[in-house]
N, C-alpha and C positions, 0 to 999 in steps of 0.2 A: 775135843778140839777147842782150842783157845782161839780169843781176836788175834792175836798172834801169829798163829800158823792159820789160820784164815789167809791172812797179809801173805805170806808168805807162797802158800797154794796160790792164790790167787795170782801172784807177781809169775810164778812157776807155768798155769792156766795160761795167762795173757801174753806171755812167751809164744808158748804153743803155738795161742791161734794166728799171731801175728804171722808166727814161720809158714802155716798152712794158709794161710791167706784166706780165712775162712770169714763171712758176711758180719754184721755189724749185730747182727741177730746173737752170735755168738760169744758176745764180749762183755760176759754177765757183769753189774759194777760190784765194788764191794758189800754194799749191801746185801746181796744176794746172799754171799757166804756167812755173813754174819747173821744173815735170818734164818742160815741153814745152823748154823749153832745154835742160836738159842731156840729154835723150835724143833728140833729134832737131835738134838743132843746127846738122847741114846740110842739113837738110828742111824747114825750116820756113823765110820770108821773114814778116817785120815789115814791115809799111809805116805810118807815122807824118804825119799831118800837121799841119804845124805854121802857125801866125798871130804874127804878132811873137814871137817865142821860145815861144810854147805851144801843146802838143798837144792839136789840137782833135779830132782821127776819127785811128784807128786799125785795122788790119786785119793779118789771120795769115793767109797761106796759108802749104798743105804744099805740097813740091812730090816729086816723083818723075823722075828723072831718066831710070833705067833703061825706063820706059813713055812717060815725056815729057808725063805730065799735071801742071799744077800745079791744086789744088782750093783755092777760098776754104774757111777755115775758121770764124773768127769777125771780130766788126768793132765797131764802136762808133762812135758823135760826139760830142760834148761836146751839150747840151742848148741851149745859149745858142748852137752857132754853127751847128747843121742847116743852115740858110738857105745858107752856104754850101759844101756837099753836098763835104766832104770826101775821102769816099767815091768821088767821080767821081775828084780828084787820085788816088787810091789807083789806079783802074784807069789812068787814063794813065800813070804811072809803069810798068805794067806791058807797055804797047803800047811804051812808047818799048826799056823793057829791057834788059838786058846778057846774057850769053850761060848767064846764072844761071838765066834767067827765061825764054828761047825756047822753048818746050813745043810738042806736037802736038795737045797737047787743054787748054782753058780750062775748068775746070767752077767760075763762078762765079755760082752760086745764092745767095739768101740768102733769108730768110723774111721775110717784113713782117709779121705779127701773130706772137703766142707760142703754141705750138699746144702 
C-alpha cells in the first residue's frame, strides 16, 4: 500500500460514509491510513477496484499470518458505481488468492447501517 492509494481508499472510504450517513466517529482523517501503512505494512492488503482507469470500491483487510486469520477491516464504493457491487470483485480476488492471502479463518463482516 502506497500514500497514494491510501488517498485514494480513503477519498473511496469517505464516499461511503458520507452516503450511509454514518457518525463523525467514522470519518477516520488521513492520517489514520497512512499510520496504517507504515506500521502495518505487511498486515494489511488493499484491494482496489477499478472501471476504465478509476477506482470505483475499495477495501483493507489485515491479515495475520502467524493465527492465519485474515479480517475485513474497512471498505467503501464510489456512489455512482454501487450497482456494480465492487465489493463482490474485492472478495473474489480473495478466493482466487496468492499464498499472501490463504488463511484458515475469513472474518469478513461488515456492517450495513452506522451504529
Amino acid at each position: 500500500m502506497t500514500r497514494q492509494n491510501a488517498m485514494v481508499f480513503s477519498d473511496i472510504y469517505k464516499e461511503t460514509m458520507r452516503f450511509v450517513k454514518a457518525s463523525d466517529y467514522y470519518f477516520f482523517d488521513d492520517d489514520y491510513f497512512f499510520n496504517l501503512l507504515e506500521n502495518l505494512q505487511e498486515k494489511i492488503l488493499l484491494i482496489t477496484a477499478y472501471q476504465d482507469d478509476k477506482a470505483i470500491g475499495s477495501s483493507i483487510y489485515t491479515l495475520c499470518q502467524e493465527s492465519g486469520i485474515m479480517q475485513f477491516h474497512l471498505g467503501g464504493t464510489l456512489n455512482a458505481y454501487t450497482h456494480l457491487q465492487p465489493s463482490n470483485l474485492s472478495l473474489m480476488s480473495l478466493a482466487i488468492g496468492d499464498e499472501r492471502t490463504v488463511m484458515k479463518c475469513y472474518i469478513l463482516v461488515a456492517a450495513l447501517a452506522p451504529i
